[in-house]
Every structure is written in C-alpha cells, then in structure tokens.
C-alpha positions as CSV (number, residue, x, y, z in Angstrom):
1,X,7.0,17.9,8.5
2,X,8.5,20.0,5.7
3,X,8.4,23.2,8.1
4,X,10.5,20.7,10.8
5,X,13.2,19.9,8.6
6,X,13.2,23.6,7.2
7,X,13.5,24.8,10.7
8,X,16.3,22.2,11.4
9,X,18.1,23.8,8.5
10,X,17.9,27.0,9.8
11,X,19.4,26.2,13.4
12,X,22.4,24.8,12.0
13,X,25.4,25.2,9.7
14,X,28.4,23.6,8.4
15,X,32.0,23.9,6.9
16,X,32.0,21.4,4.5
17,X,35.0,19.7,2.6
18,X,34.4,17.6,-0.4
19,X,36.7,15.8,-1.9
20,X,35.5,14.1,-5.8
21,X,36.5,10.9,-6.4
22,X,35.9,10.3,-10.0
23,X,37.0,6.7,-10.5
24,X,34.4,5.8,-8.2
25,X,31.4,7.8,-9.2
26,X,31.1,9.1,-5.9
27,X,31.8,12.5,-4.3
28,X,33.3,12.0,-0.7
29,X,32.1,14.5,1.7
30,X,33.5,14.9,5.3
31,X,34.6,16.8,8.0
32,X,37.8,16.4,9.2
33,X,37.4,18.3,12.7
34,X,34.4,15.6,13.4
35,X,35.8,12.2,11.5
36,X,32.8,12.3,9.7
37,X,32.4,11.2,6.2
38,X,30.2,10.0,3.6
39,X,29.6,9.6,-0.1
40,X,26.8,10.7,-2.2
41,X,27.0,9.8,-6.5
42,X,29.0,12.4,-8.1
43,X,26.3,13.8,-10.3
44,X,24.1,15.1,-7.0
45,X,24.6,18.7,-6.2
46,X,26.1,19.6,-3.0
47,X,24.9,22.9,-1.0
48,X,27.5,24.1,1.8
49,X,26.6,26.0,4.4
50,X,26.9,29.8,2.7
51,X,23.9,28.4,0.7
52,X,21.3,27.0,3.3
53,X,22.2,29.9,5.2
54,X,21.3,32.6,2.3
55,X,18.2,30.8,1.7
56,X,17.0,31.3,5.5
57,X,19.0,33.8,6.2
58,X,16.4,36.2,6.7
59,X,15.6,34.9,10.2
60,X,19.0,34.6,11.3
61,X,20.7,37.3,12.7
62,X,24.5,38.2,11.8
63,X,25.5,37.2,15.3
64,X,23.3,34.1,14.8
65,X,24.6,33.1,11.7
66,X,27.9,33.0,12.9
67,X,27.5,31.0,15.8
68,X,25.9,28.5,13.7
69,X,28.9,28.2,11.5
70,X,31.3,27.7,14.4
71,X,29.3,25.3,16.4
72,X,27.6,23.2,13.7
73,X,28.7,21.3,10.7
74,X,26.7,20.2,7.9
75,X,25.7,19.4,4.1
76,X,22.3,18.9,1.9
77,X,22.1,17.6,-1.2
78,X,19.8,17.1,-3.9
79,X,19.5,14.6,-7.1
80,X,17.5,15.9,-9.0
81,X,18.5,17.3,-12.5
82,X,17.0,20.6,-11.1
83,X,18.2,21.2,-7.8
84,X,16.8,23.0,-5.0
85,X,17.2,23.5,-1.2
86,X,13.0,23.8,-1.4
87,X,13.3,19.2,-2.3
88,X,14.3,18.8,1.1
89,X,11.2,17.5,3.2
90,X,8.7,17.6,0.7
91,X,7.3,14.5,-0.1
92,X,6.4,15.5,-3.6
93,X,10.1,15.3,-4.5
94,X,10.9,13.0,-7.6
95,X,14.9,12.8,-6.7
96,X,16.3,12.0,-3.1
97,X,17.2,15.0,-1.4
98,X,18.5,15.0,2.1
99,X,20.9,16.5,4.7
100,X,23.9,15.6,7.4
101,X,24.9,17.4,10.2
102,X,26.8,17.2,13.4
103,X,25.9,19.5,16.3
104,X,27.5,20.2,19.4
105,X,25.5,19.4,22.4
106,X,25.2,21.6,25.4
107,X,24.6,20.0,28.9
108,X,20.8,20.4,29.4
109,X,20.4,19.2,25.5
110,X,22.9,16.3,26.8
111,X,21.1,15.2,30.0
112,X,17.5,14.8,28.0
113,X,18.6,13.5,24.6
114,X,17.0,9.9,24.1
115,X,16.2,7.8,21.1
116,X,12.5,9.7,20.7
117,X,14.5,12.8,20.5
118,X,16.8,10.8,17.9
119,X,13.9,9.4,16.0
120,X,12.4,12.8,15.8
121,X,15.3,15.4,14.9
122,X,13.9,15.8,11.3
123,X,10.4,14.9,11.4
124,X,7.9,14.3,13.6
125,X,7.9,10.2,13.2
126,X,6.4,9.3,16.9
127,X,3.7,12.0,16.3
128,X,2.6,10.3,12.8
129,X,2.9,6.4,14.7
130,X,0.6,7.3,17.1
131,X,-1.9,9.0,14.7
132,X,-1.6,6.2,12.0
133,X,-0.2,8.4,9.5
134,X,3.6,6.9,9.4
135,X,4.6,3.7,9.2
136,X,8.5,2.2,10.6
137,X,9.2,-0.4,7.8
138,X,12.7,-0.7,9.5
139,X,14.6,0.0,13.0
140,X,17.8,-0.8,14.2
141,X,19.6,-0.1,17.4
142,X,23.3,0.8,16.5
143,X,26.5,0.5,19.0
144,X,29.2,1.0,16.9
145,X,33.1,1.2,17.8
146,X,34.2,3.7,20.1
147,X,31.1,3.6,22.0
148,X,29.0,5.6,19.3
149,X,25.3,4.3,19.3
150,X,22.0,5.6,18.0
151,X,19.7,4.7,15.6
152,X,18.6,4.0,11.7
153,X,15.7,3.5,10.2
154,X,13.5,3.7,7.4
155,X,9.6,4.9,7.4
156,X,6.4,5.9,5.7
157,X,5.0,9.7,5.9
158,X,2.2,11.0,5.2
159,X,2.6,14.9,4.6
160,X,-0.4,16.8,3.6
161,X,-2.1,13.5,1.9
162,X,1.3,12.4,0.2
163,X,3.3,9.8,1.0
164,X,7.2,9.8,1.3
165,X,9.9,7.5,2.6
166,X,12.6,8.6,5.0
167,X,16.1,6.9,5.4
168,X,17.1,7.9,8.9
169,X,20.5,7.7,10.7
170,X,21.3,9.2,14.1
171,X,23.7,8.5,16.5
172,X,25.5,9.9,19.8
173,X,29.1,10.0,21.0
174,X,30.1,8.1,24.0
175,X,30.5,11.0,26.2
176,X,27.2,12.3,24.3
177,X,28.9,15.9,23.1
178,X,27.8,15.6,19.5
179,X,24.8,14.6,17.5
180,X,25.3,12.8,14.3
181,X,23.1,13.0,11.4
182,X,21.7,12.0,8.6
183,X,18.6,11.4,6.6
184,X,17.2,11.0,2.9
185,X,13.7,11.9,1.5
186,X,11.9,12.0,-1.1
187,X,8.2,10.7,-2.9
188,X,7.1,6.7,-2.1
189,X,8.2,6.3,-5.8
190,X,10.7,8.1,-6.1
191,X,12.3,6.2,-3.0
192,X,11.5,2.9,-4.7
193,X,13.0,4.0,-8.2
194,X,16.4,5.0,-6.6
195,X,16.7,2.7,-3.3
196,X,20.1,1.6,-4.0
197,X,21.8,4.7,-4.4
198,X,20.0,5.7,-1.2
199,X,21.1,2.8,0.4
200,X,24.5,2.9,-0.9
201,X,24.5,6.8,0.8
202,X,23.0,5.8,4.0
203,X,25.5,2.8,4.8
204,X,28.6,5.3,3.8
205,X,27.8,7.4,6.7
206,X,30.9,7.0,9.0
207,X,31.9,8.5,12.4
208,X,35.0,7.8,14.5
209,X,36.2,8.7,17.9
C-alpha cells in the first residue's frame, strides 16, 4: 500500500498557494484555478510540488515532470516534528501525514471512473475487504452543491502486519473533468492520539464550481 500511494505521488504534481493564518492556528492551503481549499494546523510542514517531485524525480522524465505540473495540482504534509515525504503511507507513522490533489481527467479515465476507483485512488481498500485485512469503520455518499459528489470514509489497514487508519475524501465534478482528493494516514495510535485535528483537516476540505 505504501508503494500505491508512492506511485500516486509520482504521477502527479501541484502549484500550491498557502496562505498562514496565524490567529487561527491554521495554515490555509488552496488553489485558486480549482476553488479548492483546506486547512491543516500551522505547525505541520507543507511540501509543494518542487519537493515530491525531487524526491521521485528519478523516474520522471523532464518532459514528464512538466506535464505533471501543468495538468495536476497538489500538496502533502506531514506532522511530525521530523518531517519527511517517506511518512506518507506507512503505517508505522507516529504523526498524520497525508496528501490532496486535483487531477484533470481525460475521456477514457472519465467514462470508467466509479466509486471503487474512488475508494481505491490511494490504497488498495477493496483488495484488503475482500481478504479481511481492512476494515471500513465509516462511509458516506457525498452530493454536495454544484453537483460535486464522491465519497469519504475512514478504514483499518493492515500493511505488512501493522495496522493504520486512513481518512479518505474523494469526489467528482459534475461534468466529471476533475478528481478531488484527499486522505490522511498514519499508525492505529497515532490516528487515535490526534483524531481531532485529523478530523478538523478532513472536514475543511472544500471544492466549488
């Protein structure tokens, strides 16, 4: 599961704007060219795209690179004291760590996205249900305003014999030309010890048409 979210980082990019907001503890991040926002706490490191990029950027060709910056916009983060693009997906992470992105959808990706392909974007959730080795402790249908709909949930992962807790958010424009985001990880204690704030993040996550 850690190599699926890796390989998701390396098929897309971002062009991130963050704007802090100090009175409220919270750093906003958005992009303006998607109306996308959300807010993670101020004291979590934020990694743009130059960064995710350099750190996989061996198996990305110039041309590659490039058309992953114009066509896709996203963010990771991290909360631990010690931060590090290698927290994302690993279940042995003590701090949540997690990414958002929006991606442009062509017509063939389009005319076969459903909600297994939504519930499986970062990790391979259906594949661990039917082997007993996840578990879906919460899932909601969303239709929000200005026909945007998708999913969120939360599960249990078992990845290489340790558990971890994913907070999942994905969603679809109307006309189904973008993909929408966003998920949070880290170790079953770990996700107990800082549910709030992951909550808090998870809920802040905002598209509009």
């Amino acid at each position: 599961m850690r190599r699926r979210i890796v390989s998701i980082l390396a098929v897309v990019a971002a062009a991130v704007l963050v704007a802090g907001c100090a009175d409220s503890g919270f750093h906003y991040v958005k992009s303006s060219a998607d109306k996308t926002y959300f807010k993670v706490p101020q004291d979590w490191t934020l990694y743009d795209e130059g960064a995710v990029l350099d750190f996989l950027g061996d198996k990305l060709t110039d041309a590659e690179r490039l058309n992953e910056i114009a066509d896709t916009w996203r963010v990771a983060f991290d909360a631990a004291p010690k931060p590090s693009l290698r927290h994302l997906g690993t279940a042995r992470a003590d701090y949540p760590a997690g990414l958002a992105v929006v991606r442009s959808l062509n017509f063939d990706a389009a005319d076969t996205v459903s909600n297994e392909t939504l519930r499986n974007i970062f990790f391979d959730v259906d594949v661990g249900l039917e082997d007993g080795s996840a578990e879906m402790l919460a899932y909601d249908t969303l239709e929000l305003d200005g026909g945007f709909r998708g999913i969120r949930f939360v599960a249990r992962l078992d990845q290489d014999g340790a558990p971890m807790t994913i907070n999942q958010t994905v969603l679809l424009d109307q006309a189904t030309t973008k993909l929408y985001g966003l998920v949070l990880a880290c170790s079953d204690v770990c996700y107990e010890d800082h549910r709030t704030k992951i909550e808090k993040v998870a809920e802040s996550w905002t598209v509009r048409d």
